[in-house]
Backbone as CSV, one residue per row, in Angstrom:
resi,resn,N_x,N_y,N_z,CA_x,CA_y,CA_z,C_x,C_y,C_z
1,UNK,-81.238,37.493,53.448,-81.557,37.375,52.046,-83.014,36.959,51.873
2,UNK,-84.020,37.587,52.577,-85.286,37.575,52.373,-86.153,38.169,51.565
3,UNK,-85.280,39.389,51.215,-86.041,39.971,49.876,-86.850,39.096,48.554
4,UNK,-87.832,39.802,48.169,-88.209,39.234,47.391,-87.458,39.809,46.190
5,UNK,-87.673,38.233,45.143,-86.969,38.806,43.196,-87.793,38.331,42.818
6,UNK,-88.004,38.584,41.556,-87.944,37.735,40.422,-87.648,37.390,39.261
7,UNK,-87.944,36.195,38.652,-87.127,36.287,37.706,-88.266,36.313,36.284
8,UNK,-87.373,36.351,34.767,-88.050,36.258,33.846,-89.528,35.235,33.863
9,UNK,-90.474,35.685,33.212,-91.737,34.943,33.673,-91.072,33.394,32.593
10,UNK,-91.618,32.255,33.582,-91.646,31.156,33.444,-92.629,30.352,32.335
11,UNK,-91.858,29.489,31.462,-93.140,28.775,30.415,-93.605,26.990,31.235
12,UNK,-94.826,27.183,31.491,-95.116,26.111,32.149,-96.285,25.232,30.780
13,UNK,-96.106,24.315,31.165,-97.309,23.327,30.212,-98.854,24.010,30.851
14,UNK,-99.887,23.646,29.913,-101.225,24.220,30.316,-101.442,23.285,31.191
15,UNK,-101.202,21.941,31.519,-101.381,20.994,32.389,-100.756,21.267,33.617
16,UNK,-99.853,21.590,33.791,-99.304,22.150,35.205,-99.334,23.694,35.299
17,UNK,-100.234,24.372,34.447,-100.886,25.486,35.259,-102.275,25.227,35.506
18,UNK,-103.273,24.614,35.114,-104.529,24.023,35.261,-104.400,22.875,36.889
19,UNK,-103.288,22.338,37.377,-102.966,21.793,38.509,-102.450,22.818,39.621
20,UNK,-101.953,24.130,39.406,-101.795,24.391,39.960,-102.548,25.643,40.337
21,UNK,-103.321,25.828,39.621,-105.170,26.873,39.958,-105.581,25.792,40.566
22,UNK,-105.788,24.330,40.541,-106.872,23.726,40.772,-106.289,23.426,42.884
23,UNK,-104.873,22.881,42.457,-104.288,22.882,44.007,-104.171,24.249,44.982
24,UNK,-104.585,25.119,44.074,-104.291,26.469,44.787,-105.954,26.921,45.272
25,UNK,-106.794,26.862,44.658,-108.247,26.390,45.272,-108.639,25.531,46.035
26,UNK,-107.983,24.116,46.025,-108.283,23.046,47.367,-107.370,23.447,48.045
27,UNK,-106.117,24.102,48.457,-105.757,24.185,49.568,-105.728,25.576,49.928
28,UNK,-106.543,26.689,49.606,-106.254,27.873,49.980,-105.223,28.763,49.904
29,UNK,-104.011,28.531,49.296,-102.649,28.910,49.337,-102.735,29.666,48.062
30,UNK,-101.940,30.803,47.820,-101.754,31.117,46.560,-100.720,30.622,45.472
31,UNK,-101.021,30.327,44.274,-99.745,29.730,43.452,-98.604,30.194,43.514
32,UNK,-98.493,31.063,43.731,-97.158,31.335,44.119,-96.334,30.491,45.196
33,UNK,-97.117,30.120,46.379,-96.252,29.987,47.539,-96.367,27.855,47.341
34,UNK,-97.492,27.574,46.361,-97.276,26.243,46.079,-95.748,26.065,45.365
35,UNK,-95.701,26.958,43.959,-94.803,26.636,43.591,-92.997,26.885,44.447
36,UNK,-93.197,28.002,45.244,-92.474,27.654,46.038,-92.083,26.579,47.191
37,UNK,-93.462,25.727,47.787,-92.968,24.951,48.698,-92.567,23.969,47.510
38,UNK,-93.126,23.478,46.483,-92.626,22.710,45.637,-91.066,22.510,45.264
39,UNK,-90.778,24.398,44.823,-89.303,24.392,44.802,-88.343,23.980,45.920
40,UNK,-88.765,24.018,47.115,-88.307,24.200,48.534,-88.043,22.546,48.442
41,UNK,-88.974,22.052,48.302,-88.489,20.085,48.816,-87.940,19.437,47.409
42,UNK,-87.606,20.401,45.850,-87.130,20.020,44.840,-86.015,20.153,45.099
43,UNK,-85.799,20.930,45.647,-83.598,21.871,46.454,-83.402,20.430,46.840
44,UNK,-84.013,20.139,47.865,-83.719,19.831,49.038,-83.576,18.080,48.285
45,UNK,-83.865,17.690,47.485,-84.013,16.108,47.216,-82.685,16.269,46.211
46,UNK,-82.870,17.291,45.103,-81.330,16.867,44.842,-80.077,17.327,45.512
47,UNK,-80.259,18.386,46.320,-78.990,18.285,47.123,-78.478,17.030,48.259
48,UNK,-79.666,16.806,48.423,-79.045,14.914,48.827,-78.424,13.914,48.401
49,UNK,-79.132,14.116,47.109,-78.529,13.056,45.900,-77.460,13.570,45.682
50,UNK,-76.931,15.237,45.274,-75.376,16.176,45.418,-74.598,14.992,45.817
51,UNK,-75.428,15.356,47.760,-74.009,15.214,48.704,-73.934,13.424,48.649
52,UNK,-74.943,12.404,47.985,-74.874,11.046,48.533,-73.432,11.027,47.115
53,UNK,-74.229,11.493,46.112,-72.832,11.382,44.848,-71.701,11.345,45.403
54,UNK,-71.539,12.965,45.602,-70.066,13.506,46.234,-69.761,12.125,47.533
55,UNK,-70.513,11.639,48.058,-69.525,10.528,48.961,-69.290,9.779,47.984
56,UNK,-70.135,8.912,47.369,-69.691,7.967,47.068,-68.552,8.104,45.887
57,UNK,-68.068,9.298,45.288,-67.237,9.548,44.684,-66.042,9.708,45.416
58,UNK,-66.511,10.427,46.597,-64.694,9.914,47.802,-64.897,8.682,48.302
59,UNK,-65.566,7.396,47.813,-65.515,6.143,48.668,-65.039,5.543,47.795
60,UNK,-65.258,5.965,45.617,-64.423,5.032,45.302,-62.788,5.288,45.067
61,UNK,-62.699,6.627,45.687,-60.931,6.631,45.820,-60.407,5.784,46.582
62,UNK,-61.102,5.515,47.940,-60.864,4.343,48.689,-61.961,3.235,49.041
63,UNK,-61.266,2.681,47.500,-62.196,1.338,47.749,-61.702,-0.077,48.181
64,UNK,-60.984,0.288,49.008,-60.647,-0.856,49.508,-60.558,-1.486,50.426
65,UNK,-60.724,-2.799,50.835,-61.402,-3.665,52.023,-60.898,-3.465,52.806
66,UNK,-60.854,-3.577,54.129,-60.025,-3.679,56.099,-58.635,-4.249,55.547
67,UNK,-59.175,-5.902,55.072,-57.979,-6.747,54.511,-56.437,-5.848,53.490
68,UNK,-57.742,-5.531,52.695,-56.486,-4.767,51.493,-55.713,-3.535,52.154
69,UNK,-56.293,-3.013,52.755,-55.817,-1.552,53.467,-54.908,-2.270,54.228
70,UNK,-54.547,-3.260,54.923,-53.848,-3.389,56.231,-52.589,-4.312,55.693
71,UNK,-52.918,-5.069,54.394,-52.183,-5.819,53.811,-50.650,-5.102,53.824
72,UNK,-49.490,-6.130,53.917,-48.468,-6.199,54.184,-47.887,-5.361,55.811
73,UNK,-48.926,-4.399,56.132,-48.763,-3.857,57.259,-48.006,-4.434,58.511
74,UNK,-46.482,-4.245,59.142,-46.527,-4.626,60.467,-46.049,-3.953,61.551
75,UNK,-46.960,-3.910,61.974,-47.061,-3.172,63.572,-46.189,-3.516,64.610
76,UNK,-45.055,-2.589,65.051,-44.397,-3.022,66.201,-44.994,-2.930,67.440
77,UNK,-45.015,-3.678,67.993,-45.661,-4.236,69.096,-45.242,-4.096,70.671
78,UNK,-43.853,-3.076,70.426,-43.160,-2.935,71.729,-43.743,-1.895,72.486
C-alpha cells in the first residue's frame, strides 16, 4: 500500500503555511514530506494514548487488589 493518493486539498492557517515554506527552506525537504513526517509521529502519539486508554479501561474491570482478588479463597493443600 505504497501508492500514492490524495486527498481533497487541505485548509491550513497562513501561519502554518508560512512555517512550513520557512521549515521546508532550512531543512531542504519538500512540504510535502514535512507534513508527512509530521503526520507520521502525530499517528504514532495518539495511537499510544489509543492503546494506554484501551488498558487502562481493561484494568478498571479489574480493579482489584492481590488481597481482594484472593479474599475468601481456600486452597486445598493436599
Amino acid at each position: 500500500m505504497n501508492e500514492e493518493r490524495t486527498i481533497k486539498p487541505l485548509r491550513l492557517r497562513p501561519e502554518t503555511v508560512e512555517n512550513l515554506h520557512l521549515f521546508s527552506e532550512i531543512l531542504k525537504k519538500p512540504p510535502e514530506r514535512i507534513v508527512e513526517e509530521a503526520l507520521e509521529a502525530y499517528f504514532d502519539i495518539v495511537q499510544k494514548e489509543l492503546m494506554e486508554k484501551n488498558l487502562m479501561d481493561e484494568n478498571a474491570q479489574t480493579n482489584l487488589s492481590y488481597d481482594e482478588f484472593w479474599e475468601g479463597v481456600e486452597l486445598d493443600e493436599s
